[in-house]
C-alpha positions as CSV (number, residue, x, y, z in Angstrom):
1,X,8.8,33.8,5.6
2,X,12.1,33.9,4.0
3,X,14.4,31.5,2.5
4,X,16.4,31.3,5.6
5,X,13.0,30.7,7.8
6,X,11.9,28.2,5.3
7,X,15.1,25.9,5.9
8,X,15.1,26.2,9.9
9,X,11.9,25.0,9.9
10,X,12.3,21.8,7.4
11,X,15.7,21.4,9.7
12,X,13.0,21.1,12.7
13,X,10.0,19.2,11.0
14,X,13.1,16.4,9.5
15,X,14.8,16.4,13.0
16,X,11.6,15.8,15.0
17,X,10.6,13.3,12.5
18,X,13.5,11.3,13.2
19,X,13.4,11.6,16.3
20,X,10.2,10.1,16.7
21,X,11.1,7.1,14.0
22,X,13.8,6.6,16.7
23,X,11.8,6.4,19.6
24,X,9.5,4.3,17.4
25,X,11.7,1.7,16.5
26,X,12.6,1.4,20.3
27,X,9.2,0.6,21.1
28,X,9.2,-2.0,18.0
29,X,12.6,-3.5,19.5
30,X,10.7,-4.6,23.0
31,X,7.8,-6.0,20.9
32,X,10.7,-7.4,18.2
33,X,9.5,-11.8,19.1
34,X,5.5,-10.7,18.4
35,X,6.7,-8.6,15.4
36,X,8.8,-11.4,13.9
37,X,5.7,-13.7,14.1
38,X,3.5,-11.6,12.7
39,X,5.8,-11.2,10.0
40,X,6.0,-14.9,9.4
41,X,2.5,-15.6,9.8
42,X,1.7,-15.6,5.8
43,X,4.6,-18.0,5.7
44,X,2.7,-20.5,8.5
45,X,-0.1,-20.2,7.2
46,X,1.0,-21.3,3.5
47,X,2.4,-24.2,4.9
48,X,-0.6,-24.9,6.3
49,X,-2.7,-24.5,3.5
50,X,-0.4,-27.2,1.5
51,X,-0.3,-29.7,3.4
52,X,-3.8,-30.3,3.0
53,X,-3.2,-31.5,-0.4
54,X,0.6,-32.5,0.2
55,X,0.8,-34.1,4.0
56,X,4.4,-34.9,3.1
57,X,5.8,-31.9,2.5
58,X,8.9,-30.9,4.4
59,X,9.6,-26.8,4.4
60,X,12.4,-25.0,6.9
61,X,12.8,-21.3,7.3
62,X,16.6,-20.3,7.4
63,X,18.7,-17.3,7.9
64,X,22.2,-17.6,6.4
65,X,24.9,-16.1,7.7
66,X,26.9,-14.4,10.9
67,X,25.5,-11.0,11.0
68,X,21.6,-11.7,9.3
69,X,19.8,-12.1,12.1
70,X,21.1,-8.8,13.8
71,X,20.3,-7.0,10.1
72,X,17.4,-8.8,9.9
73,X,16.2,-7.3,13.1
74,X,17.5,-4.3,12.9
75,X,15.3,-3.8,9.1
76,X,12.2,-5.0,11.1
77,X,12.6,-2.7,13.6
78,X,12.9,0.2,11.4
79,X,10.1,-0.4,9.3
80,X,7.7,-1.1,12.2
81,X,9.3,2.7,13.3
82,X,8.3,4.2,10.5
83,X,4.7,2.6,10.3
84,X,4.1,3.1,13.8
85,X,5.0,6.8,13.8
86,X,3.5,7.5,10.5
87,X,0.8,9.3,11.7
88,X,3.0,12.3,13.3
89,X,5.9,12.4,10.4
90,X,2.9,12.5,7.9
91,X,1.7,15.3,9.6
92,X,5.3,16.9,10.1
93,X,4.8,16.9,5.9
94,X,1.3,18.1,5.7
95,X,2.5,21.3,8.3
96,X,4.9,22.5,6.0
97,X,3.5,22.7,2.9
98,X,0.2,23.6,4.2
99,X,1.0,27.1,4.6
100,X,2.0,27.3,1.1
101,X,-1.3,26.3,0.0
102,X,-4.3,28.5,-1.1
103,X,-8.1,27.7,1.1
104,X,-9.6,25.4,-1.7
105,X,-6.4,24.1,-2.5
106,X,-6.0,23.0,1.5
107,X,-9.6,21.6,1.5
108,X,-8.6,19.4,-1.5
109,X,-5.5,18.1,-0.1
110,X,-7.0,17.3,3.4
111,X,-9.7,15.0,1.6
112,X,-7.2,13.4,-0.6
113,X,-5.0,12.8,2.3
114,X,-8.1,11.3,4.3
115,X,-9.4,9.2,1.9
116,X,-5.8,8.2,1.0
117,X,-4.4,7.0,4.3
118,X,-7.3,4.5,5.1
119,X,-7.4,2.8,1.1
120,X,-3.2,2.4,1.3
121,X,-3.6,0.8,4.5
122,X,-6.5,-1.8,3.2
123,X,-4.8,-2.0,0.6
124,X,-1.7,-3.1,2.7
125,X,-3.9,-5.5,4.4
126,X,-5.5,-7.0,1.3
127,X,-1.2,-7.6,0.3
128,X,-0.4,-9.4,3.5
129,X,-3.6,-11.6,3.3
130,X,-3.8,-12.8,0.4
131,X,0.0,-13.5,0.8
132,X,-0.3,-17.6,2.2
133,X,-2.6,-18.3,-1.1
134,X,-0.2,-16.9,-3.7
135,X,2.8,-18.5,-1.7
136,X,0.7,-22.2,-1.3
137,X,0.3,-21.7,-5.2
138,X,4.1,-21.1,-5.8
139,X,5.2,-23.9,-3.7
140,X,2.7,-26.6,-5.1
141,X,5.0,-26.8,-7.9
142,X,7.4,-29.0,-5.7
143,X,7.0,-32.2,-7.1
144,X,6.1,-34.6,-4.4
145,X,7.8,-38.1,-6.4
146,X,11.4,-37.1,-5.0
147,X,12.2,-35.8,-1.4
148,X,12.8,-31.9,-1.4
149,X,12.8,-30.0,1.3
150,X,11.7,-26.3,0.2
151,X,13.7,-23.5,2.6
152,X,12.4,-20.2,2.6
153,X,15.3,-17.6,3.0
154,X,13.5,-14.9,6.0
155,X,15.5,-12.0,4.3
156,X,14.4,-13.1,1.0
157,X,10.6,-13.7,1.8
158,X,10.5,-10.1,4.0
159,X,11.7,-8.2,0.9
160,X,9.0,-10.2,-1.2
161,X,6.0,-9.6,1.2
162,X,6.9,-5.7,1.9
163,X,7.0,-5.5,-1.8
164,X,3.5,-7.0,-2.0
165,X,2.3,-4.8,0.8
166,X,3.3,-1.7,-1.0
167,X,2.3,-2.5,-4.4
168,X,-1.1,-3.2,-3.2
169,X,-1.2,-0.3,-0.9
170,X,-0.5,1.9,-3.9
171,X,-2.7,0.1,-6.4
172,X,-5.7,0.6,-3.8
173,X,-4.2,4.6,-4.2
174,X,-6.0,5.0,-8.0
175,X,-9.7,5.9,-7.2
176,X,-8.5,9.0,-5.3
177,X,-6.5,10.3,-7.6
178,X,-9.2,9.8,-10.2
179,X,-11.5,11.3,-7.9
180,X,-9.0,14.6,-7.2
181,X,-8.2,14.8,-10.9
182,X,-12.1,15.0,-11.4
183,X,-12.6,17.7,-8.5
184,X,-10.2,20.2,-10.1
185,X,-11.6,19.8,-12.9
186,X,-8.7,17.9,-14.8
187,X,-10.8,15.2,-15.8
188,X,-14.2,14.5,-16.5
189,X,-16.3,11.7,-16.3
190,X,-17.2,11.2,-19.4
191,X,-13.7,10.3,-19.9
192,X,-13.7,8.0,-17.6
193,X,-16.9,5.9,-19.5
194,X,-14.7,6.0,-22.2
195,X,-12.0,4.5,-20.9
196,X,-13.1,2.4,-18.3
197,X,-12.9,-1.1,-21.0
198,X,-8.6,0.0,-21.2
199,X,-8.4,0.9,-17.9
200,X,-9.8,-2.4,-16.2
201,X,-7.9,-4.4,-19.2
202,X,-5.1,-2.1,-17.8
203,X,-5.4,-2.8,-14.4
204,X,-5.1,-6.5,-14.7
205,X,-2.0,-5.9,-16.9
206,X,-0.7,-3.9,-13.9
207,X,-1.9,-6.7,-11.5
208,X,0.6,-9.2,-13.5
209,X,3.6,-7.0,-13.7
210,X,3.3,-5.4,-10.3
211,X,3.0,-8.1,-7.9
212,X,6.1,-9.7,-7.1
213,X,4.8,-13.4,-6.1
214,X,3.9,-14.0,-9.9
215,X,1.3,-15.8,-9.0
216,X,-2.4,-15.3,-10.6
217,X,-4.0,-15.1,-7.8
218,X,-2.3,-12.5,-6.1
219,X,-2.7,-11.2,-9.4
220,X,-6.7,-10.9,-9.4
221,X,-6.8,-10.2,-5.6
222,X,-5.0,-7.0,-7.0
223,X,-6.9,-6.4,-10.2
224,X,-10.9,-7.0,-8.9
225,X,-10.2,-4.6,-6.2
226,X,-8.8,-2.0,-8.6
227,X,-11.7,-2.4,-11.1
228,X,-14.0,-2.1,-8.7
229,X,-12.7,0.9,-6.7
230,X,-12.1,2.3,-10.1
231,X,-16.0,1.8,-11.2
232,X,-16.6,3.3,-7.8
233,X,-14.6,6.5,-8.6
234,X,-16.5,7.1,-11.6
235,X,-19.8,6.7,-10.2
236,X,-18.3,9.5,-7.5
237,X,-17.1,11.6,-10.5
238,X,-20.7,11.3,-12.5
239,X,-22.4,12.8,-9.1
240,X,-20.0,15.5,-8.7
241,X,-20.5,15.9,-12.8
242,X,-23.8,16.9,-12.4
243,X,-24.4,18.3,-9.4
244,X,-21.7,20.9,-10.8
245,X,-23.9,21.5,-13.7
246,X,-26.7,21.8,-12.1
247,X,-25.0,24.8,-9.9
248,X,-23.6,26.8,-13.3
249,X,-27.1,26.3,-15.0
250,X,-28.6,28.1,-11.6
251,X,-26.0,30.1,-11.6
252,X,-26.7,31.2,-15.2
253,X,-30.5,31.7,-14.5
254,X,-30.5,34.0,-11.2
255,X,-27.6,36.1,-13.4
């Protein structure tokens, strides 16, 4: 294909994409009440958990200003677009630059893409679950001797959680590309016993910078997972170690 071919069909693949992000954000505006309470579940649930040791406490959820609630909506409505839809525009991605791609390098990418997708999304999960404990361990720092009334700014709190979300989705993102760098032969898992003390020192280092809440817990809710996916990538890359040895040594023999 030449240049010109190349740019009418990223002009298609982007068009379509949005296109489809519209059309999903449409079908997020009739569902917009069941979204917003979704959304401000963690928050409930927080509350909740607090007033288990604090029956007294007195929290309010507010949205300041004329024109937030319309932004406010309008922001849900094009994340849940983009979530919603992700499944065609990620493959709107993976069809153009497919072509470019070499047989072995396509079989590589399609595992790392299925083994990606599902760990971001747990990952995601994991961020909007463990959400109400790191928030219920923020907010039992309000003293309860005076009368304070804690209010949780919605714009404030929706930026905070997607944050979370993403972080975690991405942290739960490092055993595959362990496991990729090991299958092209990058890295090799004898490195990886090497450096697995720093790496799971590094990961909880990661866990306390990364997560927005600044809370320890949602700190080791990000960390344990991370060490443990991690162990389980170099147990993968150990197999795949020596069952590639074991194919150049026969290899080597019936030559």
């Amino acid at each position: 294909m030449s240049l010109a071919d190349h740019l009418r069909e990223l002009r298609y693949r982007v068009v379509f994409s949005l296109v489809v992000i519209v059309l999903g954000m449409v079908a997020v505006a009739f569902f917009y009440n069941d979204v917003y309470t979704f959304l401000l579940r963690p928050w409930l649930q927080a509350v909740e958990i607090l007033k288990v040791t604090n029956p007294n406490i007195n929290t309010q959820a507010v949205l300041t200003g004329v024109t937030t609630p319309l932004i406010l909506a309008m922001k849900i409505c094009a994340v849940g677009g983009l979530v919603l839809t992700s499944p065609i525009w990620l493959y709107q991605v993976w069809a153009f630059i497919v072509p470019a791609l070499l047989a072995k390098e396509k079989k590589w990418a399609l595992m790392f893409l299925a083994a990606a997708i599902p760990l971001f999304l747990a990952g995601v999960a994991v961020g909007y679950v463990v959400l109400p404990q790191g928030i219920s361990v923020m907010m039992a720092f309000t003293p309860q001797s005076v009368p304070v009334t804690n209010l949780l700014d919605i714009n404030a709190f929706l930026e905070l959680m997607l944050q979370l979300m993403v972080v975690f989705g991405l942290g739960f993102l490092m055993p595959v590309v362990v496991v990729m760098a090991n299958l092209v032969g990058v890295l090799k898992a004898r490195q990886l016993a090497k450096a697995r003390t720093y790496v799971i020192f590094g990961t909880f280092v990661f866990g306390a910078a990364a997560t927005p809440s600044t809370d320890p817990f949602s700190m080791l809710a990000l960390a344990v997972p991370m060490s443990l996916l991690f162990v389980a990538a170099e147990v993968i890359c150990h197999l795949h170690d020596k069952r590639k040895a074991k194919r150049l040594a026969l290899e080597a023999a019936t030559a």
